[in-house]
C-alpha positions as CSV (number, residue, x, y, z in Angstrom):
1,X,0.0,0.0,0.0
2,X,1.2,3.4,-1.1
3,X,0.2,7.0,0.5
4,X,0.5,10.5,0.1
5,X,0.0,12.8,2.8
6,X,0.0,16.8,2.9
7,X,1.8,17.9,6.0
8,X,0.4,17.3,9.9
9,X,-2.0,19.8,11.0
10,X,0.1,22.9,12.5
11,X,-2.8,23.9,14.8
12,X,-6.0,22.8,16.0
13,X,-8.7,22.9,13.5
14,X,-6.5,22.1,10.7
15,X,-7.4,19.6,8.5
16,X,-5.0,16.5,7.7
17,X,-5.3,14.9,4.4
18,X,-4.1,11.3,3.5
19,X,-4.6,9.7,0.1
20,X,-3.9,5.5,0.1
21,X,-3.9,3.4,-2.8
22,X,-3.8,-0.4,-3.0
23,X,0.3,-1.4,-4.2
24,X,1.4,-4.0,-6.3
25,X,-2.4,-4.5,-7.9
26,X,-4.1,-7.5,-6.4
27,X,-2.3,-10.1,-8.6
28,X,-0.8,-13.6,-7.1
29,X,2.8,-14.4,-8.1
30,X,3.7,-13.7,-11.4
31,X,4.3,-16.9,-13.9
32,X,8.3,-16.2,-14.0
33,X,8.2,-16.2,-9.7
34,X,6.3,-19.5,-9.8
35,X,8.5,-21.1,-12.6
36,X,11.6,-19.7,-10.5
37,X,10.4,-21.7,-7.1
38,X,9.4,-24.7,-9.0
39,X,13.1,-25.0,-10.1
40,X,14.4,-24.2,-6.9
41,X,12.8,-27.0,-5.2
42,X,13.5,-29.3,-8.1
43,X,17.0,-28.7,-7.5
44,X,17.1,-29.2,-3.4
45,X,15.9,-33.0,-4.6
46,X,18.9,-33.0,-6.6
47,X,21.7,-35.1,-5.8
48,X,24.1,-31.9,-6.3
49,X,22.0,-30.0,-3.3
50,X,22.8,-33.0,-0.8
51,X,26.2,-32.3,-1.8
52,X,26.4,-28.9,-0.8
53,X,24.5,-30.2,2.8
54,X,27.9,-31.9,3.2
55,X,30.0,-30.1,5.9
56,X,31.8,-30.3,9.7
57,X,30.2,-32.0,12.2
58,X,29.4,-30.2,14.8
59,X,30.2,-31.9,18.2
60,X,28.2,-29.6,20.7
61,X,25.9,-26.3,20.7
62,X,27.2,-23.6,22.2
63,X,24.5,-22.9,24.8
64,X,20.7,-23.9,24.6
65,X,18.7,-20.9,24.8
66,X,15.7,-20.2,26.7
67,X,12.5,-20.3,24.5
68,X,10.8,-17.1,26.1
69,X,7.1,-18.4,24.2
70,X,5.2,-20.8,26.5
71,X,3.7,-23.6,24.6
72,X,0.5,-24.8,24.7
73,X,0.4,-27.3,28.1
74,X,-2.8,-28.6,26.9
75,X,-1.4,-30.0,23.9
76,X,1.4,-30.4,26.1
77,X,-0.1,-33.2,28.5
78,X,-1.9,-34.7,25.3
79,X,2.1,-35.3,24.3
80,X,3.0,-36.6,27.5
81,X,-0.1,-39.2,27.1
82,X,1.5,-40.1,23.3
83,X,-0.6,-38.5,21.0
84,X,0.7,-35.8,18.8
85,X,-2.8,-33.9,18.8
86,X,-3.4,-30.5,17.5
87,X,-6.3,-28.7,15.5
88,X,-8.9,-31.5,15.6
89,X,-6.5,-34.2,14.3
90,X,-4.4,-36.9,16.3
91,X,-1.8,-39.7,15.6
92,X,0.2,-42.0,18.0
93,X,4.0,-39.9,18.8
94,X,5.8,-43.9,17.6
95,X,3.3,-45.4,15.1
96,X,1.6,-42.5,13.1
97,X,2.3,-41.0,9.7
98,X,4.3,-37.5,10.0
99,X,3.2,-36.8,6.4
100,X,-0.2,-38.1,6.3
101,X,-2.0,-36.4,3.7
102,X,-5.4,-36.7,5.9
103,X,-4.0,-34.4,8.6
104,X,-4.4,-30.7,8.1
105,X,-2.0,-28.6,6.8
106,X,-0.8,-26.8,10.4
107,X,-0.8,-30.3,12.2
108,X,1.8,-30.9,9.4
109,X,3.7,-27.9,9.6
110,X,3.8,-27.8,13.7
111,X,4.9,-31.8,13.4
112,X,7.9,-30.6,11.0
113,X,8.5,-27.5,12.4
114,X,9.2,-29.3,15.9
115,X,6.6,-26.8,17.6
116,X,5.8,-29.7,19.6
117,X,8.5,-29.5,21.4
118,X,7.6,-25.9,22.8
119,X,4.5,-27.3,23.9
120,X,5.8,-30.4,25.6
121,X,7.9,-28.2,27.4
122,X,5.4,-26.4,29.0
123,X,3.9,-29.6,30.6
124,X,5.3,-29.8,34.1
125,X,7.4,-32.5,35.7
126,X,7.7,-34.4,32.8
127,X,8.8,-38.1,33.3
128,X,12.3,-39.6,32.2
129,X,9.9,-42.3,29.8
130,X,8.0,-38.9,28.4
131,X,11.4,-37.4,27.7
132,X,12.2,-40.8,26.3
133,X,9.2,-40.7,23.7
134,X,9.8,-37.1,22.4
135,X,13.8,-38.8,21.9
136,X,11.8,-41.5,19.7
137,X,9.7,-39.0,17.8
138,X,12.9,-37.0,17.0
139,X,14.5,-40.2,16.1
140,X,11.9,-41.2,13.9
141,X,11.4,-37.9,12.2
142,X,15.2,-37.9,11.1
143,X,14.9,-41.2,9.5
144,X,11.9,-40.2,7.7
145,X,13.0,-36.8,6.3
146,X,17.0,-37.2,6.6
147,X,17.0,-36.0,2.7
148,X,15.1,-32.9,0.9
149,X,10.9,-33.1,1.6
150,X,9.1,-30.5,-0.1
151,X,7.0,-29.8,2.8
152,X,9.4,-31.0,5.9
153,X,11.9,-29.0,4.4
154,X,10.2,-25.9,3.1
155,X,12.5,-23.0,4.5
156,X,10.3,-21.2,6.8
157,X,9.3,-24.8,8.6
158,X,12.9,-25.9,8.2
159,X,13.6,-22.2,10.3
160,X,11.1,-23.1,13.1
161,X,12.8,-26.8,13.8
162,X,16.2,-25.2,13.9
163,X,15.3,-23.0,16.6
164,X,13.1,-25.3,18.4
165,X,16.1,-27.7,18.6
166,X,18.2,-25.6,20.1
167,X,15.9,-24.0,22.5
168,X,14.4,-27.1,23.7
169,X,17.7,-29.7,23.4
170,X,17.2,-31.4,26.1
171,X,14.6,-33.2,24.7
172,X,16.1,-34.2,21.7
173,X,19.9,-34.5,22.2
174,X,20.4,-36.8,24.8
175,X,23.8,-36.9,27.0
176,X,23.6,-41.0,26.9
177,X,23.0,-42.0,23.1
178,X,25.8,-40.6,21.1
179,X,24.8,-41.8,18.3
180,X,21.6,-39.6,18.3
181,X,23.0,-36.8,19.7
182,X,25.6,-36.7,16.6
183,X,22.5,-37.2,14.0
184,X,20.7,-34.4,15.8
185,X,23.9,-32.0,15.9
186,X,24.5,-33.1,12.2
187,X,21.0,-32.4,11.0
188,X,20.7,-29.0,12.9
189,X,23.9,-28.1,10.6
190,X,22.4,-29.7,7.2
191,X,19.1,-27.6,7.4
192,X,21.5,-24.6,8.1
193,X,23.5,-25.5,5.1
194,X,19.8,-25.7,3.4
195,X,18.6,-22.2,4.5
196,X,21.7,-21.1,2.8
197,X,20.5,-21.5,-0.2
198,X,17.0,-21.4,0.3
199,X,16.2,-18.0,2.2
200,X,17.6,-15.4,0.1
201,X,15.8,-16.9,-2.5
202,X,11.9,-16.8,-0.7
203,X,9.7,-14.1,-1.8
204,X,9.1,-11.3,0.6
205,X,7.1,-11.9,3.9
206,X,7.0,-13.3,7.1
207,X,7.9,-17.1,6.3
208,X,10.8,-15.4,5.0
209,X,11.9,-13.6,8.0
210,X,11.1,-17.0,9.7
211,X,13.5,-18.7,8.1
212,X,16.4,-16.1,8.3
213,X,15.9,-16.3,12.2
214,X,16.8,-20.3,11.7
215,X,19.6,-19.2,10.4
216,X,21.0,-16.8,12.5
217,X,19.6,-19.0,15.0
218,X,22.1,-21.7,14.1
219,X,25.1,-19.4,13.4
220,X,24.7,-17.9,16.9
221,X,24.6,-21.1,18.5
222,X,26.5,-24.2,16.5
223,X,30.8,-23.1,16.5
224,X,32.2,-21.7,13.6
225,X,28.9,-19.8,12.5
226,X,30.3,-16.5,12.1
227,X,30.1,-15.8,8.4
228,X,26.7,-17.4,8.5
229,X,26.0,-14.8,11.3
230,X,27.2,-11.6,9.3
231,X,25.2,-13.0,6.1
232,X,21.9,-13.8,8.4
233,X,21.7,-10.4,9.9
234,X,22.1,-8.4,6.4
235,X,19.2,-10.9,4.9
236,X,17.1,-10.1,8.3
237,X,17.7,-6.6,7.8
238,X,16.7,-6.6,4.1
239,X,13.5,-8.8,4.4
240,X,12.4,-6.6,7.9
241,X,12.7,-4.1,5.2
242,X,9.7,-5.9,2.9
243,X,7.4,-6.5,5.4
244,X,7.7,-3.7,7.6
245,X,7.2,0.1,6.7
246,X,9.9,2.7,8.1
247,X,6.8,3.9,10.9
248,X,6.5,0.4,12.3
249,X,3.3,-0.6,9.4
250,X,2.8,-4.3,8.3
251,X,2.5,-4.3,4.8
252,X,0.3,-6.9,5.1
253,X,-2.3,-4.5,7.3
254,X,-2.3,-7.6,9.9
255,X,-1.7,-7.1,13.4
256,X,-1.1,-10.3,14.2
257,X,1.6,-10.7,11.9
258,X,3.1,-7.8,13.8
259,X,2.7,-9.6,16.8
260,X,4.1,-13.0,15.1
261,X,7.0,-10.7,14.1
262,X,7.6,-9.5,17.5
263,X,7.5,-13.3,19.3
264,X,10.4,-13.9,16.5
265,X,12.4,-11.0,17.1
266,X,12.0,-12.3,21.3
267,X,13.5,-16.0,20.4
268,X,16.4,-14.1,18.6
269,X,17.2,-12.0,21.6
270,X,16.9,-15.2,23.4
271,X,19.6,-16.8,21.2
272,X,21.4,-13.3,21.8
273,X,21.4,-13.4,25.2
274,X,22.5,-17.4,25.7
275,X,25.8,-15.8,24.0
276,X,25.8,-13.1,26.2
277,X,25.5,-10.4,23.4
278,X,22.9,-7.7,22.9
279,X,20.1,-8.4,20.7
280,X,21.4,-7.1,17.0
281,X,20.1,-3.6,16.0
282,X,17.8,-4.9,13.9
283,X,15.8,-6.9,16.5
284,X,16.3,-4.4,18.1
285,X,14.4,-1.8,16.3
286,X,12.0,-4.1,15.2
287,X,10.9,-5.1,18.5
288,X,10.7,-1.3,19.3
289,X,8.3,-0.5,16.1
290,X,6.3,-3.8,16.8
291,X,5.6,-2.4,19.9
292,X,4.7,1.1,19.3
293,X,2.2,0.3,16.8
294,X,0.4,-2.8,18.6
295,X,0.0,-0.3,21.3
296,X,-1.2,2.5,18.7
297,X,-4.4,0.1,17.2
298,X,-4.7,-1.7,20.7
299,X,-8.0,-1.0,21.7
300,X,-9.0,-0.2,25.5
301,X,-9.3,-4.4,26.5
302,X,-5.1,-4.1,25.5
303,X,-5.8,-5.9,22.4
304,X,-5.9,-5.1,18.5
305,X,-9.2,-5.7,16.7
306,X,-8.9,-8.9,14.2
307,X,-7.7,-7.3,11.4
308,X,-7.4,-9.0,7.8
309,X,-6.7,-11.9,9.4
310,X,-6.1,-12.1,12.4
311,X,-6.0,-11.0,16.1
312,X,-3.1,-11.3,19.0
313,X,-3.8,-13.0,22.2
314,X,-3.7,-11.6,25.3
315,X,-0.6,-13.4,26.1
316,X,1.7,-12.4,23.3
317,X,0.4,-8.7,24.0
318,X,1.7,-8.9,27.3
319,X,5.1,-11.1,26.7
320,X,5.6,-7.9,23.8
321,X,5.4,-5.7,26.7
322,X,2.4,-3.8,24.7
323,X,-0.1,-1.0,26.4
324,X,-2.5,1.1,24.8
325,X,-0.4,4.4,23.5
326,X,-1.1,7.6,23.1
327,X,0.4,8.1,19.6
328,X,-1.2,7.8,16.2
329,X,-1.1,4.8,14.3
330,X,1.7,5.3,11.7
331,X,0.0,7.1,8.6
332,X,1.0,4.0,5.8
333,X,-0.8,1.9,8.0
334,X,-4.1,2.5,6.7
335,X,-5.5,2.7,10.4
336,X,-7.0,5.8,12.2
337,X,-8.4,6.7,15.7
338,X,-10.1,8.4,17.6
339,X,-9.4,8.8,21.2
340,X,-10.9,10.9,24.1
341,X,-12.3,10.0,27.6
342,X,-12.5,6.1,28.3
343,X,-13.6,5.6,24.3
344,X,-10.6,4.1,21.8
345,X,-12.1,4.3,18.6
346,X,-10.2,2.9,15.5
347,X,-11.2,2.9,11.6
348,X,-10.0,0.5,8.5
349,X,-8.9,3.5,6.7
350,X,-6.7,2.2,4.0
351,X,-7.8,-0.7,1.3
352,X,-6.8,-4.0,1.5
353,X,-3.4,-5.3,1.3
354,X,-2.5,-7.3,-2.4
355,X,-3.0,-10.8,-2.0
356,X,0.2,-11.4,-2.7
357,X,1.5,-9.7,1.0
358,X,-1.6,-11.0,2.4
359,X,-4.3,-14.0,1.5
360,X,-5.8,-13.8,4.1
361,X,-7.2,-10.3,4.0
362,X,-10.5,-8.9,4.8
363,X,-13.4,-6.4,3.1
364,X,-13.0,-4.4,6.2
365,X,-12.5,-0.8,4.6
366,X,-14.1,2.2,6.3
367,X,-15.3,-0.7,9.4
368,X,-14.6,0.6,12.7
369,X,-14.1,-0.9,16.4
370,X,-14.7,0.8,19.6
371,X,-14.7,0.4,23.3
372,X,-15.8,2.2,26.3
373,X,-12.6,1.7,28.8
374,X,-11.7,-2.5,28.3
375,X,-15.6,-3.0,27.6
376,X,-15.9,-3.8,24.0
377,X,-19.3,-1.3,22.5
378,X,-19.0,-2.2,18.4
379,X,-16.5,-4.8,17.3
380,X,-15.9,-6.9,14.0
381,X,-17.1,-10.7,13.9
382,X,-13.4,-11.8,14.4
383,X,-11.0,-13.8,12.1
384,X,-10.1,-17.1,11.4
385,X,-6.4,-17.0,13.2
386,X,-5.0,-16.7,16.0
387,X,-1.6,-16.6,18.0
388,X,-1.8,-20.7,17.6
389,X,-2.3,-20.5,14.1
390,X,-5.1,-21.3,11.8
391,X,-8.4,-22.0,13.2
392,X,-10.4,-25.4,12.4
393,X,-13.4,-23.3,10.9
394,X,-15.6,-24.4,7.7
395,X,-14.4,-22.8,4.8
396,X,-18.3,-21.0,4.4
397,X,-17.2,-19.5,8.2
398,X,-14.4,-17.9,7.0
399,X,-15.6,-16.5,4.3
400,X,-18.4,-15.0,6.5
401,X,-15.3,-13.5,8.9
402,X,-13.2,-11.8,6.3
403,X,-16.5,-10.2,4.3
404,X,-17.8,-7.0,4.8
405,X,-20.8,-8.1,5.9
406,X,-18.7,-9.2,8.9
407,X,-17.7,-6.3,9.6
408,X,-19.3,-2.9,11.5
409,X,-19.5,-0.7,8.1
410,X,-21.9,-0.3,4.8
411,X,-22.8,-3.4,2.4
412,X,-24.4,-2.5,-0.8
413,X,-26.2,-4.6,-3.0
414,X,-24.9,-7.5,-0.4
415,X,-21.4,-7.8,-2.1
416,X,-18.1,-7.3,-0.4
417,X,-16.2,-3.6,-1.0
418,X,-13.3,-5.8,-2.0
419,X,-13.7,-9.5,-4.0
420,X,-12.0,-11.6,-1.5
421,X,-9.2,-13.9,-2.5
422,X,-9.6,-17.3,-3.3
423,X,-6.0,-18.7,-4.2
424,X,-6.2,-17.2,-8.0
425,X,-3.5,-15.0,-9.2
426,X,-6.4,-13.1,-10.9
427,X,-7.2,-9.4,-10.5
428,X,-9.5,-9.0,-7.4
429,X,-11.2,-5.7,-8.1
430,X,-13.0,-3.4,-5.2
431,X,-11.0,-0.8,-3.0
432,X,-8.5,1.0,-4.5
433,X,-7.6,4.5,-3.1
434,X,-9.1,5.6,-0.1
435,X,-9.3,9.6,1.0
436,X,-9.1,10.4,4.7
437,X,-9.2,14.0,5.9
438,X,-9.1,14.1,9.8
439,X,-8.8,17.4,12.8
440,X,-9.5,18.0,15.6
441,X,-10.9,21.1,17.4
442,X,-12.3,22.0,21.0
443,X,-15.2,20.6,20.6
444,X,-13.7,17.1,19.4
445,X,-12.0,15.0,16.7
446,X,-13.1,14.7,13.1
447,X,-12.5,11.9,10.6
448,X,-13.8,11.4,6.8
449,X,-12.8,9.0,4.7
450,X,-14.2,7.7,0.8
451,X,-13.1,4.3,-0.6
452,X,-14.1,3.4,-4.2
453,X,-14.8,-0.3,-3.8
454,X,-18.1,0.2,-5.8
455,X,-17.6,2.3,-7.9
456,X,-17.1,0.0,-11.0
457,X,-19.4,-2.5,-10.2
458,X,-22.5,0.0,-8.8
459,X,-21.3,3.6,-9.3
460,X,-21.0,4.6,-6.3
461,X,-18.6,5.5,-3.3
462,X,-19.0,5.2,0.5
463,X,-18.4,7.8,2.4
464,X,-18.6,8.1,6.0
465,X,-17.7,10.6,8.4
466,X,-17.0,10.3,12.0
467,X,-17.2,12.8,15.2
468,X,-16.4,11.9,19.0
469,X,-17.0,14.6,21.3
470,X,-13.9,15.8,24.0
471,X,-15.5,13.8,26.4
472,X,-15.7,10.7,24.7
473,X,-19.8,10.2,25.6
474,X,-20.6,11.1,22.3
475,X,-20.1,9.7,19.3
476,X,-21.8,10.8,15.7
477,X,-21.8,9.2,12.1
478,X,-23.0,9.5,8.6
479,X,-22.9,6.9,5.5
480,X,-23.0,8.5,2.1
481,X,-23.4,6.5,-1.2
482,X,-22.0,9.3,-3.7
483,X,-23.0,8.7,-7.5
484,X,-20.2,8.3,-9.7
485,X,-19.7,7.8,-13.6
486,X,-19.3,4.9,-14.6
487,X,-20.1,3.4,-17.5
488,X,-20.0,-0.4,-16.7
489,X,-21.9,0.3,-13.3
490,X,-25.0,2.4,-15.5
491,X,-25.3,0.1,-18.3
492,X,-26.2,-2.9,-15.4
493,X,-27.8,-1.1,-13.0
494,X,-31.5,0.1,-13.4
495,X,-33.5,-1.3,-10.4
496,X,-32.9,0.1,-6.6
497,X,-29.9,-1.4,-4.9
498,X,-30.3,-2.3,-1.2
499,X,-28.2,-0.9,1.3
500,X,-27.3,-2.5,4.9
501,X,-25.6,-0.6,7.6
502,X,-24.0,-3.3,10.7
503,X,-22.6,-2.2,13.8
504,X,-22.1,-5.9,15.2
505,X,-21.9,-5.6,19.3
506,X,-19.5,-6.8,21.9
507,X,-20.4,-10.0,23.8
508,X,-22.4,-9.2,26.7
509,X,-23.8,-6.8,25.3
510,X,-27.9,-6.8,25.0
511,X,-29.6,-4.6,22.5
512,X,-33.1,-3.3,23.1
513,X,-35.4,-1.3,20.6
514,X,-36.7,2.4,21.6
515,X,-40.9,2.5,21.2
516,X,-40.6,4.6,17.8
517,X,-38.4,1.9,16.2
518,X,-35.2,4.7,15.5
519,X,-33.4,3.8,18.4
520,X,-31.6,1.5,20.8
521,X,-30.4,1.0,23.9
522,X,-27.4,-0.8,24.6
523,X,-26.5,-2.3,27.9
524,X,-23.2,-4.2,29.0
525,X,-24.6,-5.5,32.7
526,X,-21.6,-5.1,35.2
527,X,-19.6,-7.5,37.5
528,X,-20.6,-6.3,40.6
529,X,-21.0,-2.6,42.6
530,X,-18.9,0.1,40.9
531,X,-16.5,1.0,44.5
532,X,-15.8,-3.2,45.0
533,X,-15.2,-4.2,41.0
534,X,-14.8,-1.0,38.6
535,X,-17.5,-3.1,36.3
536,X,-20.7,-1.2,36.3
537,X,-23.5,-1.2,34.5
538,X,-22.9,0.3,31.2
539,X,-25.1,1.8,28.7
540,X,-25.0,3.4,25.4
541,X,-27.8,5.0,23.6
542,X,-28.2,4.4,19.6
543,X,-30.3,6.6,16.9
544,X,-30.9,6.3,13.8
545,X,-31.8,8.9,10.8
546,X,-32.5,8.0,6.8
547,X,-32.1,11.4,5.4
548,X,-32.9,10.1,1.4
549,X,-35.5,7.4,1.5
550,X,-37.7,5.0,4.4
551,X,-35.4,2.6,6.2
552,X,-35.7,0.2,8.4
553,X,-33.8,-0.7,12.3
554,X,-33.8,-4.1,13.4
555,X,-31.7,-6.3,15.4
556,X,-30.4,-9.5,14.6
557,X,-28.1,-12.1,15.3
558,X,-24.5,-12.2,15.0
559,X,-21.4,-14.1,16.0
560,X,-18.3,-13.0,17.4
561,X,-14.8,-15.1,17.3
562,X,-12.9,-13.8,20.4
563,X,-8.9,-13.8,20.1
564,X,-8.7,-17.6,21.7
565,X,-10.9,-18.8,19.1
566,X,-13.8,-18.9,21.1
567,X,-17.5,-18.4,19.1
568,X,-19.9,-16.3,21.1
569,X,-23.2,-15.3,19.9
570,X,-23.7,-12.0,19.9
571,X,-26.5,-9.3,18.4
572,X,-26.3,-6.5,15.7
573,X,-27.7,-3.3,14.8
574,X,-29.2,-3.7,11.0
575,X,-29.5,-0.4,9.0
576,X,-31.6,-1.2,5.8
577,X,-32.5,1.3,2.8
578,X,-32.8,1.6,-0.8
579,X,-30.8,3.8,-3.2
580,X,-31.5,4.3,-6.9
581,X,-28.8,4.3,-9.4
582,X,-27.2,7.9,-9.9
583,X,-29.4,9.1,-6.6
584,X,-27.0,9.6,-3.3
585,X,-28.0,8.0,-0.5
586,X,-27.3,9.7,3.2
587,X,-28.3,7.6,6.8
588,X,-27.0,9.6,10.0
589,X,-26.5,7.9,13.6
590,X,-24.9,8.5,17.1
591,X,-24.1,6.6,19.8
592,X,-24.6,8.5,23.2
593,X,-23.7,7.3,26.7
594,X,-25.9,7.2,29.2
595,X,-24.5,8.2,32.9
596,X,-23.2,5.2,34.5
């Protein structure tokens, strides 16, 4: 995503303009990229590749870092009972297939990527015969994949079991079987060898970045890696570069990538600090941007909202060392927000990342989130990952998550403001620029923003335009469908298109209509008296105005995917109209708290 910005406001009152367009088009790899890593992996199954895998033995790590992410210890005890269990799908640690083709794809990639291991970990007092059995698994995995595996030995997974070894050795290199312990040494330096080769040639994202921390990972902590170490941190420094902007934005608009960025940059200091060294200056300074903009789009709970993609958990927030800030989210991020009182307030105000950065992205633009102190008033259904990866959800689910239907902003003619990906290299269509102009006076803090997702396809844009009093107990908005030419969109449309307006509501929160049908009152029932718990009773009161045409309020059911994958059902405020081609629509609303 590209931007272009006129300066800051100088003085209050001032208005600040940013224009964002989508970068790179919407396209999937080109046909030379895919023909270029076809031929790469061809050659890693070459003979000549197993060749360059040759090398020193090493005889001993250095030192064994400290992993500083917990695992899971649920999945944790399920490995200490012998079942290598994770995302619906189990097999025995001795007698199942590593590779079967029935097990999902992330069973597959946590089985080759050794997370297991982190999680085992975090089951306590584990027995000498449970240390034993993750020994066998280890043992069992080298004889299966001891040569190239497309899969096993993709870099990014290849990156993960490197540092997983090496944090969690004790476990797999035993101080008795010397044998083993050589074949585990000796394979920790053959997928180095590997990543070589195989890293600087990865296109630009965060498996990349995954696999360069393997590497330096290995150079840190095997002897002799010092050249490896020199090349590592100048291809971590260049590929930080592709995913990360300059102001701490993820190119790919997804907080938890930032997040997953940020638990990588931890394990490196960790294999840093076993050496007794600083962290490098690019961990460094990525940790410090990671930071800063989590707590920039955090919303008053501590977390981000779901995002194209995906949301934090609670527990990386707080192992990232991330609070709510005071600062702006950086201006290529394609975020906004409001702020004032206990009301955070943050807007999708940028277009969706290419699919190419991001598959996974949603039809979120001009969708906002906001919460009164930690209690969540209007959120987004949620996404379909999480700090543990991707979610077991029907494909029709996810869908559903990443549309903008699922999201707290304008649907017209029930299509998405962006076509959503599905795995073609195809042009996408919908959002492509998006205007924001935003101030702030005495009185409180302004924000517009226009995005021309359908335009082509219905000639029109959606504007809305949002104002939070000082205070932060009022809150006012307008939807605008503005006509535009187009040629395509007039020669297809000549009936009324129907417009829907969500705002989807936090859990616990109960929606109840106002006698004259334009209103509602929301109410989040407390924990307790206000002097023992600081949880009172909470309510918010909603109204509604169609200033073009009759509309209809309603309120209907929704669902909500919290960030530890949990489904809640949950209710929604429904906006309906019509709008007739080349006409512009207008529906005004506020949210206003009532006294506590």
């Amino acid at each position: 995503m590209t931007g272009k910005a006129d300066p800051g406001p100088e003085e209050a009152g001032e208005a600040d303009a940013l224009r964002l367009t989508r970068g790179l088009g919407d396209r999937g790899p080109s046909l030379a990229e895919r023909l270029s890593d076809r031929l790469d992996r061809l050659s890693f199954a070459s003979p000549f590749h197993r060749m360059r895998l040759k090398g020193r033995f090493p005889l001993k790590l250095i030192a064994v870092p400290e992993d500083p992410i917990p695992g899971d210890p649920a999945l944790g005890n399920r490995l200490r009972a012998g079942r290598l269990f994770r995302d619906g799908y189990g097999q025995g640690m001795l007698d199942g297939r590593l590779d079967s083709p029935n097990a999902p794809a992330s069973w597959r990639r946590w089985v080759h990527g050794w997370g297991w291991l982190r999680d085992l970990s975090a089951a306590e007092g584990l027995t000498q015969s449970e240390v034993a059995r993750a020994e066998a698994l280890s043992k069992r995995w080298l004889a299966r994949f001891h040569d190239y595996d497309e899969e096993a030995w993709a870099p990014d997974v290849t990156g993960s079991r490197i540092l997983m070894a090496c944090c969690h050795a004790p476990l797999v290199i035993p101080g008795k079987d010397h044998v083993h312990r050589s074949a585990v040494l000796n394979a920790i330096a053959r997928w180095s060898r590997h990543l070589d080769r195989a890293a600087p040639r990865m296109q630009a994202g965060l498996p990349r970045v995954q696999a360069i921390a393997g590497l330096i990972g290995s150079a840190l902590i095997l002897p002799g890696g010092e050249e490896r170490l020199a090349r590592g941190l100048a291809l971590l420094e260049q590929s930080l570069a592709d995913v990360l902007g300059e102001d701490g934005a993820p190119v790919s608009r997804a907080p938890l990538d930032l997040a997953q960025l940020g638990d990588l940059m931890l394990v490196l200091s960790a294999f840093h600090a076993a050496r007794m060294q600083k962290p490098s200056a690019p961990v460094e300074r990525t940790l410090d941007l990671v930071r800063r903009t989590l707590g920039a789009l955090a919303m008053g709970d501590g977390l981000p909202a779901p995002w194209h993609g995906g949301q934090p958990s609670k527990a990386q927030i707080v192992r990232l060392g991330v609070t709510p800030g005071t600062a702006p989210p950086p201006r290529s991020s394609g975020f906004q927000r409001l702020a004032a009182g206990t009301v955070r307030l943050v807007m999708d105000a940028g277009p969706p990342p290419p699919a190419r950065l991001n598959p996974a992205t949603h039809a979120s633009t001009l969708a906002f989130v906001f919460t009164d102190g930690d209690r969540p008033i209007i959120v987004s259904c949620g996404a379909e990952r999480g700090a543990e990866g991707e979610r077991a959800f029907p494909p029709e689910l996810v869908m559903g998550l990443r549309s903008t239907a699922g999201h707290s902003t304008l649907v017209l003619a029930d299509t998405n403001s962006s076509r959503l990906p599905d795995g073609g290299p195809r042009r996408l269509g919908g959002v492509e620029e998006v205007v924001v102009e935003s101030r702030m006076t005495r009185e409180g803090q302004w924000l517009e923003a226009r995005h021309d997702g359908y335009a082509r396809r219905h000639g029109f844009e959606h504007l809305r335009r949002l104002w939070l009093n000082a205070e932060g107990t009022d809150l006012r908005g307008e939807d605008q469908l503005v006509p535009v030419r187009s040629a395509l969109a007039l020669s297809r449309q000549r009936a009324p298109l129907a417009v829907a307006i969500r705002f989807h509501l936090g859990a616990g929160a109960v929606a109840t209509p106002t006698q004259d049908g334009r209103g509602v009152l929301i109410t989040l029932p407390g924990t307790g008296k206000a002097e023992r718990s600081g949880q009172p009773d909470l309510a918010w009161a909603f109204r509604a105005s169609f200033n073009h045409a009759p509309g209809l309020l309603g309120i209907e059911p929704s669902l909500l995917v919290t960030a530890d994958g949990q489904t809640h059902e949950i209710q929604q405020i429904l906006l309906t109209t019509m709008v007739e081609p080349g006409q512009t629509a207008d529906v005004s609303w506020s949210f206003k708290r009532r006294s506590r």
